[in-house]
C-alpha positions in Angstrom: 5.0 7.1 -2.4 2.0 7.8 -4.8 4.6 10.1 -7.3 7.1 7.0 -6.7 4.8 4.6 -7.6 2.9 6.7 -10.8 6.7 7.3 -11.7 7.3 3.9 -12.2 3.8 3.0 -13.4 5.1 0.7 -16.3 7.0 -1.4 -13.7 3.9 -1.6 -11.4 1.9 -2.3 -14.3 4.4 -4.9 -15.5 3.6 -6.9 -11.6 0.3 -6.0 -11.5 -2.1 -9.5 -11.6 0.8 -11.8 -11.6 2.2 -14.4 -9.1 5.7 -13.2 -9.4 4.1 -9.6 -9.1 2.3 -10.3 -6.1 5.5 -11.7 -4.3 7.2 -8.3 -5.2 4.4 -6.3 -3.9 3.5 -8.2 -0.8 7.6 -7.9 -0.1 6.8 -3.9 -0.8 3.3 -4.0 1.0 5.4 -5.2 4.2 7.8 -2.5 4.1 5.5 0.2 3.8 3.7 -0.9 6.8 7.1 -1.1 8.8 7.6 2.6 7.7 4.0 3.5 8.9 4.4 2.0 11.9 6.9 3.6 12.7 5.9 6.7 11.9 3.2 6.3 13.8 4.3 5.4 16.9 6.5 8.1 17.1 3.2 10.7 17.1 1.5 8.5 20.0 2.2 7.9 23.3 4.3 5.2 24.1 1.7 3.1 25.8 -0.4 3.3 22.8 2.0 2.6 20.4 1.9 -1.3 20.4 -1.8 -1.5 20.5 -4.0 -3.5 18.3 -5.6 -0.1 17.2 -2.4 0.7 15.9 -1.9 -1.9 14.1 -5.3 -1.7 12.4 -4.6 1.6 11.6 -1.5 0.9 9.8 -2.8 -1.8 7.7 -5.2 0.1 6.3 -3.3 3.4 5.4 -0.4 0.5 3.8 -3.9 -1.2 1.9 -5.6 2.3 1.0 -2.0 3.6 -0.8 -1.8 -0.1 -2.6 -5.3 0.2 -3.5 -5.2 3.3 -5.0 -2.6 3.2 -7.9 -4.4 -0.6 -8.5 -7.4 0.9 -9.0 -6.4 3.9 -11.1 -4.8 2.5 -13.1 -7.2 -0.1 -14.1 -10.0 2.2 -14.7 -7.5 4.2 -16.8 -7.0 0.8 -19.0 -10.8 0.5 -18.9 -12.1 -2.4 -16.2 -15.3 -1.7 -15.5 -15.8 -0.6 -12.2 -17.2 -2.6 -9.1 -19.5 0.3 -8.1 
């Protein structure tokens, strides 16, 4: 997703900070965590795979590989950190 994403960086760029931007990544957001989940549950057993642990877990691989590129890329157009 990451070599999508940095292939594409002038369209993510384009979305980034914007209302219509946030729509198309929230849409995007939602997707990947559909596809984590279900990756996920497919490695744990199936009693787990529902849990609220799992669920956590998901939304914060789908928040760490949104975060990342955002944050790249905005110390690479020179934002001063939060640090």
């Amino acid at each position: 997703m990451l070599a999508h994403v940095n292939g594409h960086r002038h369209l993510f760029l384009a979305m980034a900070g914007k209302r219509s931007g946030a729509a198309i990544q929230n849409v995007m957001h939602k997707r990947v965590i559909d596809l984590l989940r279900d990756d996920l549950k497919a490695m744990v057993a199936r009693s787990d795979a529902h849990s609220t642990i799992t669920d956590a877990i998901v939304e914060f691989i789908a928040g760490g590989l949104f975060g990342l590129p955002m944050y790249g890329w905005a110390v690479k157009l020179g934002y001063p950190s939060r640090s």
